[in-house]
C-alpha positions as YAML, in Angstrom:
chain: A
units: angstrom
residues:
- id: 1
  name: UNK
  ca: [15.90, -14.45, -15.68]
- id: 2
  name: UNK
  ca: [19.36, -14.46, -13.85]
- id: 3
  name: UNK
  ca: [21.57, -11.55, -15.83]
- id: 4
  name: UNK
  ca: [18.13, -9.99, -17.13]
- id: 5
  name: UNK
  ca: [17.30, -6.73, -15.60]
- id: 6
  name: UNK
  ca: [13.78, -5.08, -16.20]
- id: 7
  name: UNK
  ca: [12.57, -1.51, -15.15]
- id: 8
  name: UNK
  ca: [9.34, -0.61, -14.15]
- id: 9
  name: UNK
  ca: [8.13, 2.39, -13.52]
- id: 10
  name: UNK
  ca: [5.92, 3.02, -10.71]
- id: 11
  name: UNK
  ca: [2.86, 4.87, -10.72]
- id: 12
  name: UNK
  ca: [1.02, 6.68, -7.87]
- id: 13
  name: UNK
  ca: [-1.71, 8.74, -7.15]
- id: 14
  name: UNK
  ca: [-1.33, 10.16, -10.71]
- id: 15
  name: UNK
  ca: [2.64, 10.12, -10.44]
- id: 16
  name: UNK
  ca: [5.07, 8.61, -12.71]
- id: 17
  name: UNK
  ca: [8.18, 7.94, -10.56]
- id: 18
  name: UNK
  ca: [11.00, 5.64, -12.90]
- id: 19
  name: UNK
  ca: [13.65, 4.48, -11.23]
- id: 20
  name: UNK
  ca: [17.16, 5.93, -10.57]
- id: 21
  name: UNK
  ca: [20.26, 5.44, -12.49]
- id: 22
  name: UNK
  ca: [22.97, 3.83, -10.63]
- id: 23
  name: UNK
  ca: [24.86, 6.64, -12.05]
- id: 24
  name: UNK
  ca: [22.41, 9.24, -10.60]
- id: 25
  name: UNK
  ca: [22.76, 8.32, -7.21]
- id: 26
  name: UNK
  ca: [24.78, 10.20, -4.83]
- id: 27
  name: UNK
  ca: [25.64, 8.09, -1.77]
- id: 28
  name: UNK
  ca: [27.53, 11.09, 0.26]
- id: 29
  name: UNK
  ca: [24.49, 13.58, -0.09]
- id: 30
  name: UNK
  ca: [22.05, 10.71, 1.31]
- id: 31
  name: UNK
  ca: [24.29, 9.61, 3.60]
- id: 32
  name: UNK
  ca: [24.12, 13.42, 4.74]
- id: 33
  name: UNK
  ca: [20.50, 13.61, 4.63]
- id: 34
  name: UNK
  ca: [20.28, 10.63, 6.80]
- id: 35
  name: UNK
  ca: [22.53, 12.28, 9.73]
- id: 36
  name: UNK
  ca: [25.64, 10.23, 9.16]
- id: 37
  name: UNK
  ca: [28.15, 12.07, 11.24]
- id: 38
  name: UNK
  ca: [31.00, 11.03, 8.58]
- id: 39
  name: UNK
  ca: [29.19, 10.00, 5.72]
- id: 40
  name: UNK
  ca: [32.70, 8.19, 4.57]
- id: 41
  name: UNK
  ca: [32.56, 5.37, 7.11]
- id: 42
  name: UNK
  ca: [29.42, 4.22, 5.59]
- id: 43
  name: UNK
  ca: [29.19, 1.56, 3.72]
- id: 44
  name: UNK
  ca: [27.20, 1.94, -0.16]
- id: 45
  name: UNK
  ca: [24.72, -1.41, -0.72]
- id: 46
  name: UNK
  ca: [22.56, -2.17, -4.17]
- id: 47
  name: UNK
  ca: [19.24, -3.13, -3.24]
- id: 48
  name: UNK
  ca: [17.65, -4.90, -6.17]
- id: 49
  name: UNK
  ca: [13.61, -4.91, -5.53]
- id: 50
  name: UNK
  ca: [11.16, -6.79, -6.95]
- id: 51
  name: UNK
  ca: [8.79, -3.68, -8.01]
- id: 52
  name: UNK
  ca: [6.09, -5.87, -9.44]
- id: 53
  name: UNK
  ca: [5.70, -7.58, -5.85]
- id: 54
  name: UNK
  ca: [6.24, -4.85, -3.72]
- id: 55
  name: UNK
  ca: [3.50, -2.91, -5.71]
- id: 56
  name: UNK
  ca: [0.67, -5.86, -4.79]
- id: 57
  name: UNK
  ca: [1.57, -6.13, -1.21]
- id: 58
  name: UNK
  ca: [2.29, -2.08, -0.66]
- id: 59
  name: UNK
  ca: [-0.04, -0.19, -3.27]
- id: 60
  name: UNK
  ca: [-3.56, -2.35, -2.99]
- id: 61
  name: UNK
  ca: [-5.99, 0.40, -3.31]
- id: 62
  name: UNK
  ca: [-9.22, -1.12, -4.13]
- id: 63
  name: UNK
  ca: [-11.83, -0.18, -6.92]
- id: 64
  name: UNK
  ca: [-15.42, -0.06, -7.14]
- id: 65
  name: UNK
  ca: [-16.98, -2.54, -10.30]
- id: 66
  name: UNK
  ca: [-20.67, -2.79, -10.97]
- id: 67
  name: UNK
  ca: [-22.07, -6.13, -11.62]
- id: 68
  name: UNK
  ca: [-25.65, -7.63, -13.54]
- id: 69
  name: UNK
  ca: [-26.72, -10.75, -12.11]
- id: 70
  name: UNK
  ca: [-30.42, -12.41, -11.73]
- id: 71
  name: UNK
  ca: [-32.59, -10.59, -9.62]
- id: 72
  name: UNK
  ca: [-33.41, -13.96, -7.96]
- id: 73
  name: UNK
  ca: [-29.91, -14.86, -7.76]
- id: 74
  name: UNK
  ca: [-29.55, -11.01, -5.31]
- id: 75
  name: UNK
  ca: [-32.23, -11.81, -3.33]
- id: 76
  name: UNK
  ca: [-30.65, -15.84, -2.41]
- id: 77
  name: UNK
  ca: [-27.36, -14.03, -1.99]
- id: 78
  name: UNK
  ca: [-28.94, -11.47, 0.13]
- id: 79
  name: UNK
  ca: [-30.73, -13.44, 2.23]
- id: 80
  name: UNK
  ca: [-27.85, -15.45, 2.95]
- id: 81
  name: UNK
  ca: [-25.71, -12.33, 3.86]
- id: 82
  name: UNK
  ca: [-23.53, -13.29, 1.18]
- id: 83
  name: UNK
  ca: [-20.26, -10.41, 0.58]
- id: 84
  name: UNK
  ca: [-20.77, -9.82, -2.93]
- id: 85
  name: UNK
  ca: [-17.59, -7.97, -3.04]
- id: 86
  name: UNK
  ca: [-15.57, -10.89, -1.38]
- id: 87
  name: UNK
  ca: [-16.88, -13.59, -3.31]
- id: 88
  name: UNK
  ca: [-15.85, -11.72, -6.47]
- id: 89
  name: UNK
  ca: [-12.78, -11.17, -4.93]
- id: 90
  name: UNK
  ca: [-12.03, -14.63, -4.87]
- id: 91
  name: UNK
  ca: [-13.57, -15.77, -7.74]
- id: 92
  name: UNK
  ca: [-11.49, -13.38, -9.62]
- id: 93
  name: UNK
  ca: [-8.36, -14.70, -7.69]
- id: 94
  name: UNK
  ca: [-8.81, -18.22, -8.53]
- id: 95
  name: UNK
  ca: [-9.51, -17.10, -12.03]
- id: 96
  name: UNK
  ca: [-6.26, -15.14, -12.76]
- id: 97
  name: UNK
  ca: [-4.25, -17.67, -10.33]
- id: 98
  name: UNK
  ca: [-3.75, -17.02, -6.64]
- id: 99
  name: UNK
  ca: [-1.35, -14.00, -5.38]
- id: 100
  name: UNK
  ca: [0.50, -14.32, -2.14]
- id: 101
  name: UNK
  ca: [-0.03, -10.84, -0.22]
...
């Protein structure tokens, strides 16, 4: 995908954030709102992000599922002090392929 650039927005609690225009960026006011004493001895960087993996290792916010299974099935798992929630987990995982968090 080198010379391909994609834009995601990001979405949080509720919040639609998209990302900033190169031309929207002001690097003298944020140099300012970081304390630079002369903000023009810094030094202006792109940072290119990879939104898709910083969202799976930073915004991991878990939600509750409901499952049917056998009633005999709950009672082996039960007794065997199986985590129903973390064998799903990784079922699902090795389903959809592993992620590296």
């Amino acid at each position: 995908m080198h010379g391909e650039y994609k834009s995601w927005d990001a979405k949080q609690d509720g919040k639609t954030t998209s990302p900033s225009t190169i031309e929207s960026i002001d690097p003298l006011a944020y140099s300012k709102e970081l304390g630079a004493e002369d903000p023009h001895d810094g030094i202006v960087n792109l940072v290119s992000v990879d939104a898709e993996d910083y969202a799976k290792k930073h915004f991991n916010k878990s939600v509750r599922k409901n499952l049917t299974i056998p009633e005999w099935l709950n009672e082996k798992a039960l007794a065997q002090g199986i985590n129903f929630s973390q064998v799903l987990q990784e079922a699902l995982l090795e389903k959809v392929g592993r992620i590296n968090l």
